[in-house]
N, C-alpha and C positions, 0 to 999 in steps of 0.2 A: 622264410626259413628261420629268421632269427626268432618273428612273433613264434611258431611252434616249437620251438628248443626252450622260449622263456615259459610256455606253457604247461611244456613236458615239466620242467625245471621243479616252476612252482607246485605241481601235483606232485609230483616224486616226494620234492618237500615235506609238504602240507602231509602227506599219508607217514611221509617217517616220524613228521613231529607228532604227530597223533599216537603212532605206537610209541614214541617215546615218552610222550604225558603218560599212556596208560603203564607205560613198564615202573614209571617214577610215582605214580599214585601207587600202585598196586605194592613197590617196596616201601613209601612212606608205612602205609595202612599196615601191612605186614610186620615192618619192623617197629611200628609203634607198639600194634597189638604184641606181639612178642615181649617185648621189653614190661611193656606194663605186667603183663602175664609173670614174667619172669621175676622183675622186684616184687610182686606179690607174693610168689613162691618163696622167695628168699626169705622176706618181711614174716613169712609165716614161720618156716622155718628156724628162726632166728631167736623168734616168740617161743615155738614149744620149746627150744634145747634152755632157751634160759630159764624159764618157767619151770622147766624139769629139775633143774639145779636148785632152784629156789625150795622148788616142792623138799627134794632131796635133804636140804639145809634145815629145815623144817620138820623132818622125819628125825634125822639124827639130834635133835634138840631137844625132841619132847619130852626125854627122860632126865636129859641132865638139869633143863630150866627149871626143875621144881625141888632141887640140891640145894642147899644153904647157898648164899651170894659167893659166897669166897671160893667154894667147891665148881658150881655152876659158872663162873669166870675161867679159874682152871680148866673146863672141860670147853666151853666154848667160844672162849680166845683161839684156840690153835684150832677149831675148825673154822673160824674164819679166816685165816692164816691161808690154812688149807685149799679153802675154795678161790682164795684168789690165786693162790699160786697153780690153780688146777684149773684154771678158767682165765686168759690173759683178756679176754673182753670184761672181766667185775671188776669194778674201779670198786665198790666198797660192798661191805656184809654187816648187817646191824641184827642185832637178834634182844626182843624187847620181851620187858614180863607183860604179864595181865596185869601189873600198876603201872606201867609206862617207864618203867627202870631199864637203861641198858645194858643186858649180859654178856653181850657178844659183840665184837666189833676191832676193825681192824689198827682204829688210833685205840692207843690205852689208856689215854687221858678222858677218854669219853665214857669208860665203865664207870657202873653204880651213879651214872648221872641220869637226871629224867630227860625223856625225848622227846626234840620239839619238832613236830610235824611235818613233814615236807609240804611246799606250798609251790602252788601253781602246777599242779599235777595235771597235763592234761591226756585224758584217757583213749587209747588205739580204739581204731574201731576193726580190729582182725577179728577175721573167722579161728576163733580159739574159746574152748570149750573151759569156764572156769569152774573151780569149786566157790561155795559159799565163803566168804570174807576175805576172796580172793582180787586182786586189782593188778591191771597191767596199763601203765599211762606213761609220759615221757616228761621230762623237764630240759628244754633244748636239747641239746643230741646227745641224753642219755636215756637209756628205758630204765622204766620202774619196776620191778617186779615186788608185790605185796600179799605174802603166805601166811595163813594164821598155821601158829602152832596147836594141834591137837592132842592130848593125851585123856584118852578112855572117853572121849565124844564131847569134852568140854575145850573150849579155846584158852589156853593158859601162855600164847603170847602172841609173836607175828615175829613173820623175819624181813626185812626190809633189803632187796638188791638191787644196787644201780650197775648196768653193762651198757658199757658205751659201743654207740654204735657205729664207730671210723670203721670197722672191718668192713661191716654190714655195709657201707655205703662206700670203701674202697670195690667190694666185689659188684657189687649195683654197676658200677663206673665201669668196670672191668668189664661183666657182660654186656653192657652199651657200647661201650666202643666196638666190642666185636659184634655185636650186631649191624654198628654201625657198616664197621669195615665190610661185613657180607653183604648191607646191601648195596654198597657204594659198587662193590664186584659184582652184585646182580645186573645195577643199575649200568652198568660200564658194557655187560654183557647183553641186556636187556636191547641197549642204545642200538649196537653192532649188528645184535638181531634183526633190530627194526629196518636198520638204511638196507640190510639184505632184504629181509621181508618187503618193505615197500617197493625194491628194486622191481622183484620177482611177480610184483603182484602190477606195478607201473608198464614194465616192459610190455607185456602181454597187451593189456590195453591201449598203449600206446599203437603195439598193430593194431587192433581193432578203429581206432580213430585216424589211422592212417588209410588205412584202407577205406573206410567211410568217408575221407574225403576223396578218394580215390573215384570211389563209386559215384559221391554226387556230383565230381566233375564228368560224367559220363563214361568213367571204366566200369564198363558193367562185366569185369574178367575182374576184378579186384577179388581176393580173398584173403583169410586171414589163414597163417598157417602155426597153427597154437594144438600140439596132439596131447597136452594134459588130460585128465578123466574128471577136475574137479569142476567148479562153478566156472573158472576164465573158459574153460572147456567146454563148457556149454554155452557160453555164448559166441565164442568163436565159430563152432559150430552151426549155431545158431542163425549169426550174422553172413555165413558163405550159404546157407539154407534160403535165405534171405535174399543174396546176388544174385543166385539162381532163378527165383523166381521172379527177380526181375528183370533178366534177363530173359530167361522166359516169356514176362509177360511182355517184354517190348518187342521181343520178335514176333508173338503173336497180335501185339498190334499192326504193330508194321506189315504182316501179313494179311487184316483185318484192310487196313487202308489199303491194298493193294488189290485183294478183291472188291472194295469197295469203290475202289477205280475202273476196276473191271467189270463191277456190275453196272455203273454207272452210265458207261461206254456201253455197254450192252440194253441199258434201259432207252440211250439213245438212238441204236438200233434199230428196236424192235418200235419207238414210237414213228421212227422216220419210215415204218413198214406201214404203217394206219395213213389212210387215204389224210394229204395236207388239206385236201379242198374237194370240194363236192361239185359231182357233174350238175351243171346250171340248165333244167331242162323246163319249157314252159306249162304251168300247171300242176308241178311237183315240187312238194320240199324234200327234201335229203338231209339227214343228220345221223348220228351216230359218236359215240365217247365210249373209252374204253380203260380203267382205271385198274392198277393190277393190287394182289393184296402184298405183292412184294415188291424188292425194284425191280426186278423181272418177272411178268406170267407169265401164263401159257394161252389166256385169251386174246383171240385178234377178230378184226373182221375187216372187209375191205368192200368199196364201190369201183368196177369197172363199167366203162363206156366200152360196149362192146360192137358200134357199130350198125346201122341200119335200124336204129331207134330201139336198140335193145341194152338195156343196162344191168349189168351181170352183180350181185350181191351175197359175198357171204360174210359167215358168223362160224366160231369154230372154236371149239374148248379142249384144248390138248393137255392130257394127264401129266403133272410134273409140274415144275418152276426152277429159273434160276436159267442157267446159261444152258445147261440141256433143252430145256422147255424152248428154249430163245433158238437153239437150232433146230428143236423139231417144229417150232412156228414158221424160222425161218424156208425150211425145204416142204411144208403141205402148202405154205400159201402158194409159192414157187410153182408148184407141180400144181392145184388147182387151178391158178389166174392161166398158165401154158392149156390145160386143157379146156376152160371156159372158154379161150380164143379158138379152138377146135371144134367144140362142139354146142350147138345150141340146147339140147338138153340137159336140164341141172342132173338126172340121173345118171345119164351117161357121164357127166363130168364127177362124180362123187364115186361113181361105178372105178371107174378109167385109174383113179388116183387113188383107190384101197388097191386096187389090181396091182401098181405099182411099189406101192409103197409095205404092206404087209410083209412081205419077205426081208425086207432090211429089217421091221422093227421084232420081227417075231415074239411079237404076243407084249414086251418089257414095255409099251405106252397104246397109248390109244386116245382116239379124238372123238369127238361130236361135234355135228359138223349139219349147216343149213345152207345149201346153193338154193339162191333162186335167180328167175329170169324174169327181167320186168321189161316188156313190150309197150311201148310209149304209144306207138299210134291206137292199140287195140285197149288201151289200161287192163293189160291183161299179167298177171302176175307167177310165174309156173315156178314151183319149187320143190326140192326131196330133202326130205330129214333123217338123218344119220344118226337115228339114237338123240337126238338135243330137245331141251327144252321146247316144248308145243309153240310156234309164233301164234301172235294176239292180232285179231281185226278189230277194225271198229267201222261201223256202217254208220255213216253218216244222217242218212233216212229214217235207221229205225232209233237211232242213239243206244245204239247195244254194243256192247263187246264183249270177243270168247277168242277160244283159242280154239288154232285147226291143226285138229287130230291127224295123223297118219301114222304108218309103220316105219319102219328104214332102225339097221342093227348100226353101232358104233364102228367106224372106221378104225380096219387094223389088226382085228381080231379072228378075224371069220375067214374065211379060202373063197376066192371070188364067187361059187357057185352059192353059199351060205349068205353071202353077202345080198346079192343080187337078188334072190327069191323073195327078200322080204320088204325091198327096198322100194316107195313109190312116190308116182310124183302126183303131186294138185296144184290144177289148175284154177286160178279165182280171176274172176272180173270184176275190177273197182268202177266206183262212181264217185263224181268229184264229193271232197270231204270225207272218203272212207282213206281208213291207215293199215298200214302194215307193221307191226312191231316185233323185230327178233331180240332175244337177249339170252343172256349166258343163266346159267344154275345160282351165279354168286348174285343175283338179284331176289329172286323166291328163296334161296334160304337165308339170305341177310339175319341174323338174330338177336333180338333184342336183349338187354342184362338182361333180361328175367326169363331167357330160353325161347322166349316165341319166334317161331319163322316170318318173316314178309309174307309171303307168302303167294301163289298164284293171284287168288280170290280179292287180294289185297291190290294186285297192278294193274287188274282187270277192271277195279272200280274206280282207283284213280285215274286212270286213260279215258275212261268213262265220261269224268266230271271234266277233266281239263282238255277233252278235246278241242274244244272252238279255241285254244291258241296256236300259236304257231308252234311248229312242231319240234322247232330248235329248243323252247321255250318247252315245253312237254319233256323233251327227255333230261333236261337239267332238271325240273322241278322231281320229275320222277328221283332223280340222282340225290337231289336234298330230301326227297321225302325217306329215302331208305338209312342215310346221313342220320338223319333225325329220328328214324323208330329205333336205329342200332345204337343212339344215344355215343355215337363215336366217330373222328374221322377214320380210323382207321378200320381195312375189313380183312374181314375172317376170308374171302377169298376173292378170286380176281372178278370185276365187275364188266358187264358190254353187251351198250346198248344199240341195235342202229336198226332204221327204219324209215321208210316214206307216208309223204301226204298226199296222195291226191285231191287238188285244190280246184282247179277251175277246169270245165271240159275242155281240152284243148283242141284248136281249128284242126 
């Protein structure tokens, strides 16, 4: 608690110091520019009024300075008089001839004497518009002002004005300080702003960081409750838009892991429904593998020993996947293995179990489906096809393999009568070294990246060539050969294979 209070603490801080720099820059900057602005005003100001007096002094002269000396003294003695008493900033008035004689001027011991130049004049550089032989410069803190006198477009003297500048730079002083004093009150106000401002702008985020830790300790109900309309507003917003969805998303994990328990459970199942181990009969191999393209398929197949040397086998591809699939696997296998013990013919058991089963599923699944019956003393092998994929022989004798054709419609879809008419069985006699191979759709259409099917013509040649191995050993390699065209382990749908070898004639 304490670490988040020194943390809020110092943000709070840091955000006020920062509007406070900015409020105190922005009145430095402000009241500098002002101030400079303003003594230049002044400075100018200051310039034209004296300048105009001077000019003025120079107007009212031109006519008397070219009077006899004695006359021209009379006349412009008391206008220098004049202009100082009419101007409390002219500390003095000189008014000179075209010979450098003083006529005019406010000591009287200085008339009719020649005049010696002012020195160390150094000249303003204001924005003020001069006439010819005019000069405006300063001699420490007084201004110069230097007018010629004109009369009829010829210069016939100059009038010389010094005006000190204490005013000019008491009011300079004057508007500084008050500029000062306003912005010491901006900055005072500036300050107060800011610790509010920073408050206003801290708090807000402060939930937000509350709550965010809220949430990463695992309240995923943490939100922030901020109804402004500006930017904190949109991320408040923002940030509960955010909770949501991960809440959200962890309850849809969580549900994710929960089906995936389920399916899991359910994969082991449907695997504990596929024969664990193969009936051991002499002169016959047995195998069969059954890989689904999800955790759950819809293909199964199973070996039953059914007694007096008959061994019952099917293969069965039920439309669907997932935990449906896994119950309509679980209730056909259920219901054919019950009726393979009933009845020795594979049609009558594929008959028996669409009879039953069609009216629950009406019409919404359907299967394909290969019973057959293998007779051990006679190597005689009888079976009916449901719609499924054609089984594969291989003859030992002539080294050929094909598949055997028959009719038979899909279980599930038809009304027993529909069903039954098209439905037939064949019967085959093996010789030792000939096979029997049943397998689902997800084998022939296996596809490769590039679109191509497996294909029938494709397992028919392979079975072909790897007949003379063991037959355990034939349907893994078939299993890697499809592995290997589909360029993937993963398949595009549920795979299963199973099937016999007649090996040696048996006694």
């Amino acid at each position: 608690m304490k670490n988040i209070f020194k943390r809020w603490f110092s943000f709070r801080m840091e955000t006020a110091a920062l509007f406070s720099l900015s409020v105190i820059i922005s009145a430095i900057i402000l009241g500098t520019y002002t101030l400079q602005n303003t003594k230049a005003i002044l400075k100018k100001e200051f310039t034209m009024r004296t300048l105009a007096q001077t000019r003025g002094v120079a107007a009212t002269a031109a006519g008397a300075i070219l009077l006899p000396k004695s006359e021209s003294i009379l006349t412009l003695y008391p206008l220098c008089i004049d202009v100082m008493e009419n101007n409390p900033d002219c500390k003095d008035v000189i008014i000179i001839d075209r010979n450098g004689i003083i006529r005019g001027s406010l000591i009287a011991t200085e008339l009719n004497k020649e005049f010696k130049a002012f020195e160390n004049i150094k000249k303003v550089d204001e924005d003020v518009k001069l006439n010819e032989g005019e000069t405006i410069g300063t001699i420490e803190n007084d201004l110069i002002v230097i007018t010629p006198i004109v009369k009829s477009g010829i210069t016939v003297g100059q009038v010389r004005a010094t005006y000190s500048t204490s005013s000019l730079k008491e009011t300079i002083t004057s508007v500084r300080n008050t500029i000062l004093i306003l912005a010491s009150i901006a900055v005072i106000i500036g300050l107060l702003s800011s610790f509010s401002l920073s408050q206003r702008i801290v708090s807000p985020i402060m939930k937000v960081v509350r709550a965010a830790k809220e949430l990463g300790s695992g309240n995923l109900e943490a939100r922030v409750d901020i109804k402004s309309k500006n930017e904190l507003g949109t991320l408040a917003r923002s940030f509960n838009e955010m909770a949501i969805q991960l809440h959200l998303a962890q309850k849809e994990l969580l549900e994710r892991e929960l089906i995936k328990k389920e399916f899991e459970v359910a994969r082991d199942i449907q695997q504990s429904l596929l024969p664990q181990k193969f009936p051991q009969l002499a002169g016959l191999e047995i195998y069969g593998i059954c890989k689904s393209a999800y955790t759950v398929g819809g293909d199964f197949f199973d070996v039953m020993e059914l007694g007096a040397g008959h061994l019952g086998i099917i293969i069965v591809d039920i439309s669907g996947k997932g935990i449906s699939g896994l119950l309509a696997v679980t209730l056909v296998r259920g219901l054919i293995r019950s009726q393979a013990r009933r009845y020795l013919k594979p049609k009558k058991v594929l008959s028996e179990t669409n009879h039953l089963i069609t009216p629950d599923f009406q019409k919404k699944r359907f299967a394909t489906a290969i019973y057959g019956l293998y007779h051990h003393p006679t190597r005689t092998f009888t079976f009916a096809n449901s719609g499924h994929t054609f089984p594969i022989i291989y003859r030992k004798e002539t080294g050929e393999a094909k598949t055997i054709k028959s009719n038979g419609r899909p279980l599930f879809l038809f009304s027993p009568d529909m069903y039954d008419e098209r439905l037939e069985e064949v019967r085959i006699k093996l010789n030792p070294g000939d096979e029997i191979l049943l397998y689902t759709d997800g084998v022939t259409e296996a596809t490769s990246k590039g679109g191509e099917e497996f294909g029938e013509s494709r397992l028919v040649n392979i079975i072909r060539v790897i007949a003379n191995l063991p037959f355990k050993e034939q349907i893994e390699k078939i299993f890697n050969e499809i592995k290997e065209f589909t360029g993937d382990d993963s398949l595009s749908d549920d795979l299963t294979i199973v099937g016999f070898k007649q090996t040696v004639k048996q006694k």
